[in-house]
C-alpha positions in Angstrom: 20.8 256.1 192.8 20.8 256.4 196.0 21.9 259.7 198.1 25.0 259.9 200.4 23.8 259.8 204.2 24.4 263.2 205.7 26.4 263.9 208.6 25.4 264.2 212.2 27.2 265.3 215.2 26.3 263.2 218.4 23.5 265.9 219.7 20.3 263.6 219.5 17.8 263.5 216.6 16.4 266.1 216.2 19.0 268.7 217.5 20.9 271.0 215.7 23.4 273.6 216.5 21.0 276.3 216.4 19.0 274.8 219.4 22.4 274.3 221.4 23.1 278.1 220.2 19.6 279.0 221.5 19.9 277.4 224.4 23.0 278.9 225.2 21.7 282.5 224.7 18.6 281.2 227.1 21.4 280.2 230.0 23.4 283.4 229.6 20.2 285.9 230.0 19.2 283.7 232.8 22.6 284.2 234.7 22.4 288.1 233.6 19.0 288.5 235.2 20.0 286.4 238.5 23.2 288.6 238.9 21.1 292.1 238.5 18.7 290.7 240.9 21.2 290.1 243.5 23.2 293.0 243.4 19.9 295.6 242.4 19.1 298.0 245.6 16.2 296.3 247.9 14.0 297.5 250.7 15.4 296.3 254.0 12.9 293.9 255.3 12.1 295.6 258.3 12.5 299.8 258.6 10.5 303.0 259.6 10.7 305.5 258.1 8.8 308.8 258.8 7.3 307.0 261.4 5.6 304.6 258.8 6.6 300.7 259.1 7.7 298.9 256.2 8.0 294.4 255.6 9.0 293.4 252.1 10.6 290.5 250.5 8.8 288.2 252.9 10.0 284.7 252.2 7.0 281.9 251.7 5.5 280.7 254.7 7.2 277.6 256.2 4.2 275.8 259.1 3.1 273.1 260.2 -0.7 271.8 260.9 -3.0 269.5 262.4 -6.3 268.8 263.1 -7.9 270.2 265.7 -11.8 269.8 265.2 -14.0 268.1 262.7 -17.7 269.2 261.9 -20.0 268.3 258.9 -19.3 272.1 258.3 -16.3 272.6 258.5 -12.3 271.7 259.7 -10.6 272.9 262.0 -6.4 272.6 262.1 -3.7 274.1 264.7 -1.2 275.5 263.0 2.1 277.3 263.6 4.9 279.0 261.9 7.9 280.8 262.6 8.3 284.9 262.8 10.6 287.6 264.3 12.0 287.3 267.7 12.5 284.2 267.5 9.3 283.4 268.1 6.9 280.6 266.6 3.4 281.9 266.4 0.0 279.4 266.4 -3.4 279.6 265.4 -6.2 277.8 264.2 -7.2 277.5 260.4 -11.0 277.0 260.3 -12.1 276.3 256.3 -15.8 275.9 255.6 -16.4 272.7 253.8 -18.2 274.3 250.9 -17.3 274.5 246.8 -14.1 276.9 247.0 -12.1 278.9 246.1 -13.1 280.7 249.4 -13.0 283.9 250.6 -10.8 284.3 253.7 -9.6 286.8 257.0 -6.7 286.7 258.9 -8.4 288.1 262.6 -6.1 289.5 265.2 -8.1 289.1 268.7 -8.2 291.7 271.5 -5.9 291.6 274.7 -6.3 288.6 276.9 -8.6 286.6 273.9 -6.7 283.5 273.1 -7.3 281.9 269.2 -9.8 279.3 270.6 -12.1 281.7 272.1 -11.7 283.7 269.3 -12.6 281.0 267.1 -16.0 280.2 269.3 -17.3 283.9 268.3 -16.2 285.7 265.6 -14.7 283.3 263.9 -17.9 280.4 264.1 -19.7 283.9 262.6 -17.5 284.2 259.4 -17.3 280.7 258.9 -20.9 280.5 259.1 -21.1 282.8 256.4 -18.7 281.1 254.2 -15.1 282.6 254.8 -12.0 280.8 255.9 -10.6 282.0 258.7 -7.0 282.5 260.5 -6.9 283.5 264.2 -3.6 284.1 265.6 -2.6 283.6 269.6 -1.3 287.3 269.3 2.0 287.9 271.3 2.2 287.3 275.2 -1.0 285.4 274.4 -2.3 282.0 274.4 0.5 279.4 273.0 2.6 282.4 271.1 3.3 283.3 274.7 4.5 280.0 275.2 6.8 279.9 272.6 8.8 282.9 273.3 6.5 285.7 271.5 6.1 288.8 273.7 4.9 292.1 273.6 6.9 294.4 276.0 5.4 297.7 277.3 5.2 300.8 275.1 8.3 302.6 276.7 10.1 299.2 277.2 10.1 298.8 273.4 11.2 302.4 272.4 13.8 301.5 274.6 14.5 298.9 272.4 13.8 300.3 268.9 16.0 303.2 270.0 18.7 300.7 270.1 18.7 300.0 266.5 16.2 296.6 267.2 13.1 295.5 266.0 10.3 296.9 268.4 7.7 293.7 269.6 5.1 295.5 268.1 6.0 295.9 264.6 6.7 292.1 265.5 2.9 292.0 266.0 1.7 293.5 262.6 4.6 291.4 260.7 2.6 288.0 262.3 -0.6 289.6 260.8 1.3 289.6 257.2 2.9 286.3 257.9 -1.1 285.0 258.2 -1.8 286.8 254.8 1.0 285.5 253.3 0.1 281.7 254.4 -3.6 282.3 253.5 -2.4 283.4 249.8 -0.2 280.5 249.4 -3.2 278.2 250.6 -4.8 276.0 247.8 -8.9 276.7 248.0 -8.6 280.3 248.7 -9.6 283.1 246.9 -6.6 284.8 246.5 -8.2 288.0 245.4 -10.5 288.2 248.6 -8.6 288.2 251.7 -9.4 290.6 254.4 -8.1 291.6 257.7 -9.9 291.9 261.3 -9.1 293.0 263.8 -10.8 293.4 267.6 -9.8 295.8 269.9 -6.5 295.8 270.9 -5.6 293.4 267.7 -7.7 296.3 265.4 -4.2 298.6 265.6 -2.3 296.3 264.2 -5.2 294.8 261.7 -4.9 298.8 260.8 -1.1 299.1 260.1 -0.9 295.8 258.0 -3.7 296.0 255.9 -2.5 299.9 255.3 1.2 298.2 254.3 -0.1 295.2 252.5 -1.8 296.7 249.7 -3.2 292.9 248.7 -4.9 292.9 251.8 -8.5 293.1 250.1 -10.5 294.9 252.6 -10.4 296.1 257.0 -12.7 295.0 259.4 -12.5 296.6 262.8 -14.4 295.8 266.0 -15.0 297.8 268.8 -11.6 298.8 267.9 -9.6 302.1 267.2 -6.4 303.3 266.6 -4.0 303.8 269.6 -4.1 307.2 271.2 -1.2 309.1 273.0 -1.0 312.3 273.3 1.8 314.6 271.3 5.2 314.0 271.8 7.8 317.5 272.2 10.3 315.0 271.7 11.2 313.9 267.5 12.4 309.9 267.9 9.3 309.3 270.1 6.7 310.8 267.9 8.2 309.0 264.7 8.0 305.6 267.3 4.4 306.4 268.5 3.3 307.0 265.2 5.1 303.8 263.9 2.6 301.8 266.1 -0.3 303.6 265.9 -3.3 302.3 263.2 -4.9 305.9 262.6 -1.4 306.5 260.4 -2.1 304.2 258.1 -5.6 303.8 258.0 -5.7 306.9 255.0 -3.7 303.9 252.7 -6.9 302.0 253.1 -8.5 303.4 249.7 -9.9 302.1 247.4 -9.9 299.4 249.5 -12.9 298.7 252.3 -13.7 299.3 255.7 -15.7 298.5 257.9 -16.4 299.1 261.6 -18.9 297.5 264.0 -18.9 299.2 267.7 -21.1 299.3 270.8 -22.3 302.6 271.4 -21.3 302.0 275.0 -18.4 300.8 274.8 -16.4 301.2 277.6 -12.6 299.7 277.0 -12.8 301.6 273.5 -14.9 304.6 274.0 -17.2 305.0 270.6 -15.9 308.5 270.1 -12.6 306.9 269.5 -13.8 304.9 266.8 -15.5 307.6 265.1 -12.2 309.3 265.1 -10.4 306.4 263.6 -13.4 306.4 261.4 -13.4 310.1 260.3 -9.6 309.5 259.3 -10.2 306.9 256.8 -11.2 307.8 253.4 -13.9 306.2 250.7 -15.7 303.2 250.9 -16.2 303.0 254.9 -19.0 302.0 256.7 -19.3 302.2 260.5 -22.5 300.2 261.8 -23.3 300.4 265.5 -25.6 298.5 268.5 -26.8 300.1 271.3 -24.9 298.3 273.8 -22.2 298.4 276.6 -20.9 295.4 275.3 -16.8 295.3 274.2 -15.6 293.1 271.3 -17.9 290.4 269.1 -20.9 289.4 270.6 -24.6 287.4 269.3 -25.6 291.2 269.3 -23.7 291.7 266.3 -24.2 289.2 264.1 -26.7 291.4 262.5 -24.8 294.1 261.6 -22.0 292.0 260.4 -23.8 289.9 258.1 -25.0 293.4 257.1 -21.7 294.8 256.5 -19.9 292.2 254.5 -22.6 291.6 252.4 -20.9 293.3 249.4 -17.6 292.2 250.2 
C-alpha cells in the first residue's frame, strides 16, 4: 500500500524549520556583536598621551599605482595614497622578481632625499638582496610636497598641537604606518617580515612607528638618531618634544630587532648621538660602523648591511 505523501511547507528541499530557526539565531548574534562593536569604548585614532603618540583603527589602504621602471630584476611602480592633512603621499614600490612571499621595508629617507634617489641607493641595496621595498617622498619633499604634505617647524607645530590639532609630524610617522599597512595588505609579501628604515632625519620617525606598530618586524637606522633638545621647564612642551622624539620609543623595540649602521665621522648626525640612541634600546641591537665622514647610505656600506640583515 502505498504511504500518504508528507507535507512540506514552501522552504526548498531540503530545508526545515530548524535551519530557518538556526539561521535566525545566526542573524540575531550577528546584529548583537555589530551593535557592542559600535557603541564599545575605542582609542581615538590619533592622541598623546604622556608624551607617547598613539594611531589605531587605521582603515585599509586605499592607492593607486603605476609603473614606473621595468628590469629583468625587478619592477618598479609609483604609487600614492591619501593621509592626514589632507595630504596624498607617493612613493615608489620596488618588488624583486623572485619566488615570493617576500620579505619587505617601508624606508623613510633623510631631509632633502626625494623617493627616487632614495630608491638609486638604499633601496637598489635591499632589493638586491631580495626585499621589497617602499620609499616614501616624506613631507615638504619630493611630490608629497606637491600635493599639499608639509612639515612645519618644530615651534610652528607646538603652536598647532597646542591648539587641539594634529602636529605635521606625528603626520609624518602616521605615513610610515600607512606604508606598513599597504605593504601587509600587498599579495606576495611576507606578512610576518616587514621592517622599517629609516635615514637620518626619516630614522626619528622610523623610531616612533616601529615603537607603536608592534607588527613592525624589526628597526633599521642609518646614520640616524633620535631628535635631541634640551629639557624643557615648561610641562605641555616637554610632553610635545617627547611626542616627536625616536629615543622615547625606541625601549618598545624588544624583542623585536635593531640595527644601526653609522659613519664614525659623521658630521650631520654626530656618532656619539647614535650611540646614545643605541645605549637606549634594549636586546637584540646591533650597531655596525665604517670609518668614514660620509652621512646616510653609501657603496661603503653595503658591507655592513648585508652583514647586519643577514639573520633577519
Amino acid at each position: 500500500m502505498k504511504k500518504p505523501a508528507t507535507a512540506r511547507t514552501a522552504t526548498g528541499p531540503g530545508i526545515t524549520w530548524k535551519h530557518i530557526i538556526l539561521f535566525a539565531v545566526l542573524v540575531a548574534v550577528s546584529f548583537a556583536a555589530t551593535w557592542l562593536w559600535l557603541t564599545m569604548p575605542r582609542e581615538e585614532a590619533y592622541a598623546v598621551r604622556n608624551g607617547l603618540l598613539s594611531y589605531s583603527s587605521r582603515p585599509p589602504v586605499e592607492y593607486g599605482q603605476g609603473i614606473w621602471n621595468e628590469t629583468d630584476e625587478r619592477i618598479i611602480y609609483r604609487v600614492y595614497f591619501p593621509s592626514h592633512g589632507n595630504a596624498t603621499v607617493y612613493g615608489l614600490l620596488a618588488i624583486p622578481k623572485m619566488d615570493g612571499p617576500l620579505p619587505a621595508f617601508f624606508v623613510l629617507p633623510g631631509a632633502s632625499v626625494t623617493k627616487e634617489g632614495e630608491q638609486g641607493s638604499l633601496g637598489d641595496a635591499l632589493n638586491e638582496f631580495g626585499y621589497v621595498t617602499l620609499i616614501l617622498d616624506q613631507r615638504s619633499h619630493g611630490e608629497t610636497k606637491e600635493s599639499g604634505g608639509v612639515l612645519y617647524r618644530f615651534e610652528d607645530d607646538y603652536q598647532l598641537w597646542l591648539q587641539g590639532h594634529e602636529a605635521t609630524h606625528h603626520m609624518a610617522v602616521y605615513d610610515g604606518l600607512r606604508a606598513f599597512d599597504l605593504l601587509h595588505q600587498l599579495p606576495g609579501i611576507d606578512r610576518s617580515r616587514i621592517y622599517a628604515a629609516g635615514e637620518s632625519m626619516g630614522g626619528n620617525y622610523a623610531m616612533i612607528a616601529a615603537g607603536i606598530e608592534p607588527r613592525i618586524r624589526g628597526l633599521m637606522l642609518i646614520s640616524s638618531s633620535g631628535y635631541k633638545f634640551e629639557p624643557q621647564p615648561d610641562p605641555k612642551t616637554a610632553e610635545f618634544l617627547k611626542s616627536i622624539v625616536g629615543d622615547s620609543y625606541i625601549g618598545m623595540l624588544p624583542p623585536r630587532p635593531l640595527l644601526m649602521l653609522h659613519s664614525e665621522g659623521d658630521k650631520v648626525v654626530p656618532y656619539k648621538d647614535a650611540v646614545d640612541t643605541f645605549q637606549k634600546a634594549g636586546q637584540p641591537k646591533t650597531l655596525l660602523t665604517i670609518n668614514s665622514s660620509s652621512h646616510a647610505y653609501s657603496p661603503e656600506m653595503r658591507e655592513i648591511l648585508e652583514q647586519g640583515l643577514r639573520d633577519w
